[in-house]
MDAnalysis code that builds the backbone (N, CA, C; Angstrom):
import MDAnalysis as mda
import numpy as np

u = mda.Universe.empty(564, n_residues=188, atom_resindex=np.repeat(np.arange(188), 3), trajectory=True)
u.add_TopologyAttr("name", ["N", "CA", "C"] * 188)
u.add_TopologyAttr("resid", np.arange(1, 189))
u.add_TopologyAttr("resname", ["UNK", "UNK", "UNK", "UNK", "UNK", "UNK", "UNK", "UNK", "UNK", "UNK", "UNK", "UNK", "UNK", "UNK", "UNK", "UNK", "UNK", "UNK", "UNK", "UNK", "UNK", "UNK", "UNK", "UNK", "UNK", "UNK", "UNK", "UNK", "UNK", "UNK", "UNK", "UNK", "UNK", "UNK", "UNK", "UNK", "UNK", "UNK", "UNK", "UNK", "UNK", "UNK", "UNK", "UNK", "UNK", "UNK", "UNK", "UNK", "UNK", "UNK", "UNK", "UNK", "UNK", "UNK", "UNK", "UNK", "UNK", "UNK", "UNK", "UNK", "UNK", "UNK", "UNK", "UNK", "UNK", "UNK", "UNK", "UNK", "UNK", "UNK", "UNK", "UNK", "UNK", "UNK", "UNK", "UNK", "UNK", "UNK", "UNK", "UNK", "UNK", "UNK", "UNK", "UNK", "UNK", "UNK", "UNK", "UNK", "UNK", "UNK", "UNK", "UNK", "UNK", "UNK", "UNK", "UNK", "UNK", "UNK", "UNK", "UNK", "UNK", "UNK", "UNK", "UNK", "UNK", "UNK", "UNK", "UNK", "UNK", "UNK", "UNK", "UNK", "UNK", "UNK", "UNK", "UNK", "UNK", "UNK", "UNK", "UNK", "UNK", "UNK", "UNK", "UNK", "UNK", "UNK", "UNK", "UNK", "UNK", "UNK", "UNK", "UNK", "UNK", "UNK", "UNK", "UNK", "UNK", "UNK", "UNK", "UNK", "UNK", "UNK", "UNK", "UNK", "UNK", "UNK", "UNK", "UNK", "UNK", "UNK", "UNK", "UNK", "UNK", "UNK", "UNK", "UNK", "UNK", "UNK", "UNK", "UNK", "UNK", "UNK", "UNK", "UNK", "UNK", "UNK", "UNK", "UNK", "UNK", "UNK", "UNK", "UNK", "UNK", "UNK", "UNK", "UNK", "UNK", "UNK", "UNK", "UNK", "UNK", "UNK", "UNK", "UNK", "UNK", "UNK", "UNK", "UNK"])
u.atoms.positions = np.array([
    [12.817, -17.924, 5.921],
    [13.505, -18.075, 4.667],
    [14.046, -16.713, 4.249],
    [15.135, -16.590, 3.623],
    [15.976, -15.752, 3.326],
    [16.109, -15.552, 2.068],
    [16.145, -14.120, 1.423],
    [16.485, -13.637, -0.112],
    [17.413, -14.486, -0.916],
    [17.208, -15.504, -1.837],
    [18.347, -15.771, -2.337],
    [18.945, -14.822, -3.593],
    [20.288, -14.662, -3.924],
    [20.832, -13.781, -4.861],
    [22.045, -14.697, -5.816],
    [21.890, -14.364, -7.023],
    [22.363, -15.334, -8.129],
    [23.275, -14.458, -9.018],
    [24.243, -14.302, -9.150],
    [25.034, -13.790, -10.225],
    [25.199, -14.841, -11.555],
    [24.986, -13.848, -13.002],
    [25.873, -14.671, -13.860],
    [26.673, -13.758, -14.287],
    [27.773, -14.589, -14.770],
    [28.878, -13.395, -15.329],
    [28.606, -13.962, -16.502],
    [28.738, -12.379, -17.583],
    [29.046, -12.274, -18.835],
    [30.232, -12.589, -19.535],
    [29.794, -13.554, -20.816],
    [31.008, -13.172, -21.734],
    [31.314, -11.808, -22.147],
    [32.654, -11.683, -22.361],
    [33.256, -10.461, -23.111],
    [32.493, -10.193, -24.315],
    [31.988, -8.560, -23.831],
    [31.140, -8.111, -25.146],
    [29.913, -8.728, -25.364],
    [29.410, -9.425, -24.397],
    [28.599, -9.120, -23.548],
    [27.474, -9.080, -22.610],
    [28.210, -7.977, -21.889],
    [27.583, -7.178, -20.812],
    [26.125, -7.413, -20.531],
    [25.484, -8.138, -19.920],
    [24.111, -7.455, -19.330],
    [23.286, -8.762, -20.024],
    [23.758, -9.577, -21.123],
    [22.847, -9.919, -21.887],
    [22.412, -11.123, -21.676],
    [23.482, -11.847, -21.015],
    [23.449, -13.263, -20.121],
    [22.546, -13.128, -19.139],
    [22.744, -12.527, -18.346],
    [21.938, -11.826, -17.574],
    [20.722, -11.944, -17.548],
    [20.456, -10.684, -18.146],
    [19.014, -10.799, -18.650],
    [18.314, -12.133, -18.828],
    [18.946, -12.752, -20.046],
    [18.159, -13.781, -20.554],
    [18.369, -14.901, -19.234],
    [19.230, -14.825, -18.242],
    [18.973, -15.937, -17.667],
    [17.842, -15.076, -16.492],
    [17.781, -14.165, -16.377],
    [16.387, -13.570, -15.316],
    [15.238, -13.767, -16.176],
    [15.080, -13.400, -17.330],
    [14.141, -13.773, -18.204],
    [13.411, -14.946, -18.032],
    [13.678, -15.885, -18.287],
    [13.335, -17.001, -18.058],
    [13.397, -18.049, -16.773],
    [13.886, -17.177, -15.689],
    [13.500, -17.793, -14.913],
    [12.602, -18.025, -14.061],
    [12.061, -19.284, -13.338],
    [11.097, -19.824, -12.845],
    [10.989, -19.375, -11.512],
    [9.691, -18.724, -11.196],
    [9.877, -19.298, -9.462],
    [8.629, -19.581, -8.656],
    [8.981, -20.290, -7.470],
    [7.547, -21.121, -6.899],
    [6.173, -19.957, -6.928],
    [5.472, -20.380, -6.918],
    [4.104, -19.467, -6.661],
    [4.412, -18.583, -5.248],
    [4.329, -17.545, -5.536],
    [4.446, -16.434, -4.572],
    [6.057, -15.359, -4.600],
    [6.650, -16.502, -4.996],
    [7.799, -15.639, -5.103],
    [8.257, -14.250, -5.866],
    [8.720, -13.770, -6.018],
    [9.023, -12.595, -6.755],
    [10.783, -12.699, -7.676],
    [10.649, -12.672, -8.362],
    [12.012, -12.144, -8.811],
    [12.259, -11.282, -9.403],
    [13.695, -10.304, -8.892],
    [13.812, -8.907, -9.620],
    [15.368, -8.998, -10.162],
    [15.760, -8.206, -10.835],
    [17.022, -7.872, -11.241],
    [17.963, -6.682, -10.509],
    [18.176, -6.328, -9.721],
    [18.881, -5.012, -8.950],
    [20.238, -5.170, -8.976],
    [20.462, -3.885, -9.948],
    [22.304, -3.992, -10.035],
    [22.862, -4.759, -10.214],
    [22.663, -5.532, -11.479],
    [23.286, -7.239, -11.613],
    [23.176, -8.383, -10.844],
    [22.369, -8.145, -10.163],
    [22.021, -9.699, -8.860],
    [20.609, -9.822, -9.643],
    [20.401, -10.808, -9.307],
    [19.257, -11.810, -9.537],
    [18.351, -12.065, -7.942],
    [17.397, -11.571, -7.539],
    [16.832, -11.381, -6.300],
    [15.702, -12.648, -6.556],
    [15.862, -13.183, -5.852],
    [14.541, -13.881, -5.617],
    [14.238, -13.855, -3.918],
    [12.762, -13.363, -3.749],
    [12.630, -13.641, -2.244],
    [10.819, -14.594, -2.258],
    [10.865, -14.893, -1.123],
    [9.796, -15.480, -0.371],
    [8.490, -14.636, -0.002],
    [7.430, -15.115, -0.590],
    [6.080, -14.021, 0.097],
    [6.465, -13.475, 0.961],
    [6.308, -12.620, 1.432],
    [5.716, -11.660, 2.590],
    [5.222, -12.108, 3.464],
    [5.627, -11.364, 4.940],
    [4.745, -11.563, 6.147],
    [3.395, -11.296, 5.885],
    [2.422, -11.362, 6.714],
    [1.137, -10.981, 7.149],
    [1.480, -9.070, 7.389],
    [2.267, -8.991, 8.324],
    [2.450, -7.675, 8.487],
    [3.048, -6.419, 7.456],
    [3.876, -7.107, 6.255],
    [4.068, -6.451, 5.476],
    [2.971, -5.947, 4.758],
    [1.972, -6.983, 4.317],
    [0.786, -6.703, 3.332],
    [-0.122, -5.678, 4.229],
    [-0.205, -5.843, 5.122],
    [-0.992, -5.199, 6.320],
    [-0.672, -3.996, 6.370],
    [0.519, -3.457, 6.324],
    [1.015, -2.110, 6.054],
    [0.396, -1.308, 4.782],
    [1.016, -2.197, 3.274],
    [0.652, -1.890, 2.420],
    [-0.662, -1.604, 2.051],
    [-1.691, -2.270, 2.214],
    [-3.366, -2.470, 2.390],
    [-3.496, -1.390, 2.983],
    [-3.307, -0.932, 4.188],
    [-3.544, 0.619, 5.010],
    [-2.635, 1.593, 4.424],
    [-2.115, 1.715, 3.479],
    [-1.404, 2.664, 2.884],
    [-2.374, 3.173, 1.477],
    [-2.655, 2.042, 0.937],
    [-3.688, 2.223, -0.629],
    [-4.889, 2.069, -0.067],
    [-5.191, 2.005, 1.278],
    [-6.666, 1.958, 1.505],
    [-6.530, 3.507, 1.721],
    [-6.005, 4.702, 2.167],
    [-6.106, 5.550, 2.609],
    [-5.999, 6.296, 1.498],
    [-4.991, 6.270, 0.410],
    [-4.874, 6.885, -1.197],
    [-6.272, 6.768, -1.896],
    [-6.429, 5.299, -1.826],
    [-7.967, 4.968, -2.516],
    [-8.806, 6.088, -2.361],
    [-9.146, 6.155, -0.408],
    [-10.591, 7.193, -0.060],
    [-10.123, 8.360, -0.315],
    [-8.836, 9.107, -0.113],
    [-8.569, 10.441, -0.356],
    [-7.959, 10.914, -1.662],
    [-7.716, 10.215, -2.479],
    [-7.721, 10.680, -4.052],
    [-8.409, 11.014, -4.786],
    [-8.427, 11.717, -6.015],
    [-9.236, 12.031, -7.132],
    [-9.271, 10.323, -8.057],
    [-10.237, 9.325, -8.538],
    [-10.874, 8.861, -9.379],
    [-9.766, 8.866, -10.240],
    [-9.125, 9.717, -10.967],
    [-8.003, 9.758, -12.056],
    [-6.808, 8.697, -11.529],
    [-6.823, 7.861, -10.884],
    [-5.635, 7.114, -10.627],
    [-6.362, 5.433, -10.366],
    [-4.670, 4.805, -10.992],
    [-4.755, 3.093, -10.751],
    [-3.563, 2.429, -9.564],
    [-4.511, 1.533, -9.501],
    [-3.173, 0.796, -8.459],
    [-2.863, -0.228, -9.202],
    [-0.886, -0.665, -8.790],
    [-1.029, -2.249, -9.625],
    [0.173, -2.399, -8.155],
    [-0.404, -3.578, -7.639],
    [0.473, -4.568, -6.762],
    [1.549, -5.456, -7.761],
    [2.602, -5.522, -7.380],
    [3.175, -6.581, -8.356],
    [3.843, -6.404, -9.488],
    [3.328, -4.561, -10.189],
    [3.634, -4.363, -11.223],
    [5.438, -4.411, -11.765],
    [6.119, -4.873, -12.562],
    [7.253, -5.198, -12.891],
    [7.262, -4.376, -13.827],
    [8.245, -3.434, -13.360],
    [8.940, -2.194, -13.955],
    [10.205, -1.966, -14.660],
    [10.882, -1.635, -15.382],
    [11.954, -1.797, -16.495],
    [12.750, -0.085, -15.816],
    [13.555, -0.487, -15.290],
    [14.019, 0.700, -15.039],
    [15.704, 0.737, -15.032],
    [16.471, 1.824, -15.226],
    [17.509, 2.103, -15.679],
    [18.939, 0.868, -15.235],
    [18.619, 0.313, -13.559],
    [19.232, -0.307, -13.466],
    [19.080, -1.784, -12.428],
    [17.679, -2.220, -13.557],
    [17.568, -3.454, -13.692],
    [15.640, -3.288, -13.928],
    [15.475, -4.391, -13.584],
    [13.663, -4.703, -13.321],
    [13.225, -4.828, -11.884],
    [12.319, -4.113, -11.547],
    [12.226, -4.142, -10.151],
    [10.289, -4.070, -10.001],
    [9.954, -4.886, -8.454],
    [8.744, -4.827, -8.607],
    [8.322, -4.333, -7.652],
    [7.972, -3.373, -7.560],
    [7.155, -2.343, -6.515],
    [6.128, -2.673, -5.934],
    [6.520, -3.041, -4.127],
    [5.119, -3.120, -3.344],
    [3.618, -2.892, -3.789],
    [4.194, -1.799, -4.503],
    [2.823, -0.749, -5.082],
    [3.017, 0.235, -6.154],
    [2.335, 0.206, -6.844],
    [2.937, 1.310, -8.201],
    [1.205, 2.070, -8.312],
    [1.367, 3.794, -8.365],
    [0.213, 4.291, -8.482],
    [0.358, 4.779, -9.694],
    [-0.254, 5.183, -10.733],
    [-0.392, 5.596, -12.094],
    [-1.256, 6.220, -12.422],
    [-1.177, 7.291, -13.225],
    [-2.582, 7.921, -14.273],
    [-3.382, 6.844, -14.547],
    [-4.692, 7.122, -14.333],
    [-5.785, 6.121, -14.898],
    [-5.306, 6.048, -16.184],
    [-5.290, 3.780, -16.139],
    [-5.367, 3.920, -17.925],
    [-3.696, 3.795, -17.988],
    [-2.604, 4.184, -17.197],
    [-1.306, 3.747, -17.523],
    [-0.830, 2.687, -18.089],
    [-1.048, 1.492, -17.582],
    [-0.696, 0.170, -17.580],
    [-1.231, -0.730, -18.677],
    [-2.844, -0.393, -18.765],
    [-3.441, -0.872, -19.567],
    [-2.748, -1.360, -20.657],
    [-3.079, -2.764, -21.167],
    [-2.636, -2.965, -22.318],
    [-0.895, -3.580, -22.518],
    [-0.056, -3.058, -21.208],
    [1.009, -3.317, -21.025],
    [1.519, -4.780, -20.687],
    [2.513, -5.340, -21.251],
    [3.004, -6.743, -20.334],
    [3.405, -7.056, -18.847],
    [3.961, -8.259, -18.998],
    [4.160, -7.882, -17.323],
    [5.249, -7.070, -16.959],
    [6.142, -6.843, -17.793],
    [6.895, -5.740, -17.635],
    [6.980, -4.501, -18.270],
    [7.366, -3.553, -17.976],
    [6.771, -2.142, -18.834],
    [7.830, -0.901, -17.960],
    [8.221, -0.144, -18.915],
    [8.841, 0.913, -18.241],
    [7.761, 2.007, -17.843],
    [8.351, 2.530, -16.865],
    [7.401, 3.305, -16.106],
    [6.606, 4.471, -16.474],
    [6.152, 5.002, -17.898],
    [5.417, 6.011, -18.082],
    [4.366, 5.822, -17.729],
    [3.572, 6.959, -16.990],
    [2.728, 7.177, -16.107],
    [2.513, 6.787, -14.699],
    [3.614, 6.304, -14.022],
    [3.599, 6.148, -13.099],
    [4.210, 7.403, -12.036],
    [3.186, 7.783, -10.597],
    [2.745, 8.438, -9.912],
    [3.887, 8.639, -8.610],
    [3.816, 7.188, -8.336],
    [4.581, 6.861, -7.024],
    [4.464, 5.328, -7.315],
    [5.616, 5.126, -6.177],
    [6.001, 3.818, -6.085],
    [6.098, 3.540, -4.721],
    [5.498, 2.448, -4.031],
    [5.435, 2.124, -2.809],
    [6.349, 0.770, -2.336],
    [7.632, 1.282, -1.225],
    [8.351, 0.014, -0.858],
    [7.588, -0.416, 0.776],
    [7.818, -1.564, 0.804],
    [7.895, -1.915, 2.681],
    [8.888, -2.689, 3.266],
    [10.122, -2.217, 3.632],
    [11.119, -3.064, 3.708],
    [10.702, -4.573, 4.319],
    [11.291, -5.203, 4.478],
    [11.546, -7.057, 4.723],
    [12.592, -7.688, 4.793],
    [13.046, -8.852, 4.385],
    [14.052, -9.257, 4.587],
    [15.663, -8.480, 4.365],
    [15.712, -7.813, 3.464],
    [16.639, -6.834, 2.349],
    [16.377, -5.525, 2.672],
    [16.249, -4.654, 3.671],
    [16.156, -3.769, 3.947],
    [16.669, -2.618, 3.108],
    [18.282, -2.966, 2.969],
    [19.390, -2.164, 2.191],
    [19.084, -1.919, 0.830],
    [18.762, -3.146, -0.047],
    [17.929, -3.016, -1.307],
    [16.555, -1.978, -1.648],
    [15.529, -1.766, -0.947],
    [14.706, -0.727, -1.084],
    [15.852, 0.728, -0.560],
    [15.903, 0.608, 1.032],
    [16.791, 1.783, 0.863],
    [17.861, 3.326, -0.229],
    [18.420, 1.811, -0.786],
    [19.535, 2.547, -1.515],
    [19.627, 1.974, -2.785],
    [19.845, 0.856, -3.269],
    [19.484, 0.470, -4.688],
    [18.493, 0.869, -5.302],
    [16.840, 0.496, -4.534],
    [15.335, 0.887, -5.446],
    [15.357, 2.220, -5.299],
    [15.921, 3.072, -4.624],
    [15.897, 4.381, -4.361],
    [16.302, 4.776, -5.564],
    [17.500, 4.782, -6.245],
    [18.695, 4.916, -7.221],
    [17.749, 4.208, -8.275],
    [17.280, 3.330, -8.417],
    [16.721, 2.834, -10.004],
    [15.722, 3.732, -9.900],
    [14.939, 4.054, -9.101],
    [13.449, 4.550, -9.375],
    [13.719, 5.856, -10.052],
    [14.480, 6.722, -8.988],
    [14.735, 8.160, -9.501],
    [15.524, 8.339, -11.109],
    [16.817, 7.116, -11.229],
    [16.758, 7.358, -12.578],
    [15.829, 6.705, -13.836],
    [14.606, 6.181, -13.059],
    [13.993, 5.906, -14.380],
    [12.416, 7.496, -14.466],
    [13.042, 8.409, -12.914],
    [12.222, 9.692, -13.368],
    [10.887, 9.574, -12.445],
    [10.309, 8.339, -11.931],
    [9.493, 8.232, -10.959],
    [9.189, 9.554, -10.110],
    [8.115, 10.135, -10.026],
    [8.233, 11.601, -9.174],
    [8.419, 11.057, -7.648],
    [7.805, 10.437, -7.362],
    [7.771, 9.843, -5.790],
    [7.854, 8.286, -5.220],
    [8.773, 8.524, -4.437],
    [9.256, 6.953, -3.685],
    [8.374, 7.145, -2.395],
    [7.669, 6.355, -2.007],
    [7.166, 6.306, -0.482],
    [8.195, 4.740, -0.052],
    [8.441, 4.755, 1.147],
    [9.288, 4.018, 1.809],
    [8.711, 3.725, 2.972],
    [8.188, 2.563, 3.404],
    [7.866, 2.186, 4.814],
    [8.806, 1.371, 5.294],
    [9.916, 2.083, 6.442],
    [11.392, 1.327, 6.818],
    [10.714, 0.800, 8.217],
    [10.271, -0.602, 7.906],
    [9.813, -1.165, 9.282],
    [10.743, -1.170, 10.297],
    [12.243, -1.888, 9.931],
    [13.316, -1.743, 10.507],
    [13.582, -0.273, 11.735],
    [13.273, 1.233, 10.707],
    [13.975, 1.896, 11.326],
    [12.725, 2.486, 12.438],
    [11.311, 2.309, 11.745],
    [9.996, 2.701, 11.676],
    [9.783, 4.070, 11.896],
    [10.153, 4.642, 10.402],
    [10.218, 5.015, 9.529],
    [9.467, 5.634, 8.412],
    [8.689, 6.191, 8.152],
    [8.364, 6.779, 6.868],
    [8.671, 7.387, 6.005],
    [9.421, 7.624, 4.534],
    [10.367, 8.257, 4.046],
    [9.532, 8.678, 2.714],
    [9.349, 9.771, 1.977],
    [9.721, 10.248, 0.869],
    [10.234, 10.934, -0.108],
    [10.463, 10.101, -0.820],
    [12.120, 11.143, -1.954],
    [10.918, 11.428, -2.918],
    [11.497, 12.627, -3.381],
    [10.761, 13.025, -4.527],
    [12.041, 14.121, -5.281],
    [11.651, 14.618, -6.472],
    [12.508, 15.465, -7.304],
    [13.825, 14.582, -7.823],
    [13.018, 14.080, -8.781],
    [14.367, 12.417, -9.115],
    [15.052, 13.050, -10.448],
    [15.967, 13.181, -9.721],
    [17.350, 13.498, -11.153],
    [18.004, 12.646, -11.485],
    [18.803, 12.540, -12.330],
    [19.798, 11.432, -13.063],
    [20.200, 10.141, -11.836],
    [20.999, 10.659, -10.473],
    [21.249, 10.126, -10.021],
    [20.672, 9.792, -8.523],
    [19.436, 10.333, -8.162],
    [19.294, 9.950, -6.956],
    [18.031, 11.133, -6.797],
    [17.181, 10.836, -6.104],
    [16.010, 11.404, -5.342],
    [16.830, 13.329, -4.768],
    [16.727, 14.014, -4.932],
    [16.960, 14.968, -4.444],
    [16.161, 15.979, -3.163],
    [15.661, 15.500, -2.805],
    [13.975, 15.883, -1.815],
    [14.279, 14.519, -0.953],
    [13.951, 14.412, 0.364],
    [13.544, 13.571, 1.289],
    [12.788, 14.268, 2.150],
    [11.605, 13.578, 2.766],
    [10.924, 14.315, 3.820],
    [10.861, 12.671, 4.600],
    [11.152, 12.824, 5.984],
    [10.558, 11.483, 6.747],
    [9.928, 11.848, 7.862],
    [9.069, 10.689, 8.515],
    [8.623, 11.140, 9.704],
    [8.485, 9.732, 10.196],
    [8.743, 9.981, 11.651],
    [8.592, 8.403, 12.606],
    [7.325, 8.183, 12.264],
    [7.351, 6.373, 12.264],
    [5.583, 6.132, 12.280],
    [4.814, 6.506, 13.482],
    [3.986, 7.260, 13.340],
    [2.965, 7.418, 13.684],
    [2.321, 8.947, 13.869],
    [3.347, 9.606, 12.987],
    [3.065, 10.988, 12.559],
    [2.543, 10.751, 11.360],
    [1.977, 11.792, 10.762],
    [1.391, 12.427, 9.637],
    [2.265, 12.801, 8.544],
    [2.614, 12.143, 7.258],
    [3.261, 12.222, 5.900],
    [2.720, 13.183, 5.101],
    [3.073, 14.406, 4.373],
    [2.489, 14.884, 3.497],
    [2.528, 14.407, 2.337],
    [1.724, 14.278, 1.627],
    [1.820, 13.744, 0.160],
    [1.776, 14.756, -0.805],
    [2.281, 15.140, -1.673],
    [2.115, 16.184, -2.592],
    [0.894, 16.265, -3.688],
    [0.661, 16.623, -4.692],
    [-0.241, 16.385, -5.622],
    [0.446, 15.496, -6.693],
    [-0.097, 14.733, -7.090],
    [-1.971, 14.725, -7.764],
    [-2.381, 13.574, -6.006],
    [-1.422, 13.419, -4.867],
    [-2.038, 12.967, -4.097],
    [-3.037, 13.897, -2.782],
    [-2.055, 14.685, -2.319],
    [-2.717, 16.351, -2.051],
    [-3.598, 15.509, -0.346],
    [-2.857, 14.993, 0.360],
    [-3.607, 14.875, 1.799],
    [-2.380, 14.329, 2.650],
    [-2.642, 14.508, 3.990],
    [-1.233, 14.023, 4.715],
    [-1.810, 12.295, 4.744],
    [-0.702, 11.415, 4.977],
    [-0.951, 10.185, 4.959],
    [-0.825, 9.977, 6.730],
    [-1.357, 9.054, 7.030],
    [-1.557, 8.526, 8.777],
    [-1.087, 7.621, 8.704],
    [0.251, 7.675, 9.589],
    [1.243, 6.674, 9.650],
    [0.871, 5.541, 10.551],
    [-0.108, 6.172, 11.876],
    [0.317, 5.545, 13.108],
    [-0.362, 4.188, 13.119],
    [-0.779, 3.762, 12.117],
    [-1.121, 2.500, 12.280],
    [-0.702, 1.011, 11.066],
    [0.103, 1.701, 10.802],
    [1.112, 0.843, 9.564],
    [1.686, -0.249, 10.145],
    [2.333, 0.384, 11.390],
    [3.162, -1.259, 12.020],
    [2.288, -1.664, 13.105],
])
C-alpha cells in the first residue's frame, strides 16, 4: 500500500484555513498516520517490521548512553512552520511534552528521528526544511533507500546548515546533550 496525498484548495482569502480544518478532522484507520507537509494532506500505512526495527535500535542505544534528563515520544505530532508533521521519534528535555496535546509546537525538543519508507523525498527534503525552520537543533535521518545515515544540525530560517553522514554501518557522532557515537551497523 502506497502514501495517499489529498489537496484542498482554498477560497480566496483564505489561505491555509480549509486546509487545516479539513486535516483537522480527519479520520484515519488504526495505525495510520496523517500529516500536513507543504499543503498536501499525507496519509500513509503502518510501517514495515523493519522500519520499527531500525528505530527501536536507534532509542535503544540513546536510552543506555544518555544522561536520565531526557524523554522519548514515538508518534509525537509537531506544529511546525510548514505544516504538522510526526516524527519517527522526537527526543526532548525531561518533562517537555508533559501536559501537551496531541499536537504541540516543538519547545524542548532535542532531536527528531526520521526512517525513510514509502516517501523517501518527503523526510529528505520537505521534513528537513520544516524541522530546521521550526529551530529543532538536530535531524537524525535513517535513508534506508540510500543506506545512509544523515545529520543536519545548526537550523536557520531556511534549512539545516551542518550535515554530517556516514554509510550504515559506521559510527555517527552525536553531539551533546547526546555526547556518544551512534552504531549504525545494525539498523538495516
Amino acid at each position: 500500500m502506497t502514501a495517499l496525498t489529498h489537496h484542498v484548495t482554498d477560497a480566496p482569502g483564505d489561505e491555509g484555513k480549509s486546509l487545516l480544518e479539513a486535516f483537522l478532522a480527519l479520520e484515519t484507520p488504526e495505525g495510520f498516520k496523517a500529516e500536513l507537509i507543504e499543503g498536501e494532506i499525507i496519509v500513509t500505512p503502518p510501517p514495515d517490521g523493519d522500519h520499527e526495527t531500525a528505530i527501536g535500535r536507534i532509542v535503544w542505544q540513546i536510552a543506555r548512553q544518555c544522561p536520565k534528563g531526557m524523554d522519548f515520544a514515538g508518534g509525537k505530532g509537531l506544529i511546525v512552520p510548514t505544516g504538522r508533521f510526526i516524527p519517527d521519534g522526537t527526543f526532548t528535555s525531561r518533562g517537555a511534552m508533559a501536559g501537551r496535546g496531541s499536537w504541540s509546537k516543538p519547545e524542548g525538543v532535542l532531536m527528531v528521528l526520521e526512517v525513510t519508507s514509502r516517501r523517501p523525498e518527503k523526510d529528505r527534503e520537505a521534513k528537513r526544511v520544516g524541522y530546521a525552520a521550526a529551530g529543532i537543533p538536530l535531524y537524525l535521518l535513517l535513508d534506508r533507500q540510500e543506506n545512509k545515515v544523515f545529520l543536519h544540525s545548526d537550523p536557520q530560517e531556511d534549512d539545516y546548515h551542518s550535515t554530517a553522514w556516514v554509510p550504515v554501518g559506521e559510527a555517527l557522532d552525536l553531539p551533546a546533550p547526546f555526547g556518544f557515537a551512534l552504531d549504525t551497523g545494525e539498523l538495516l
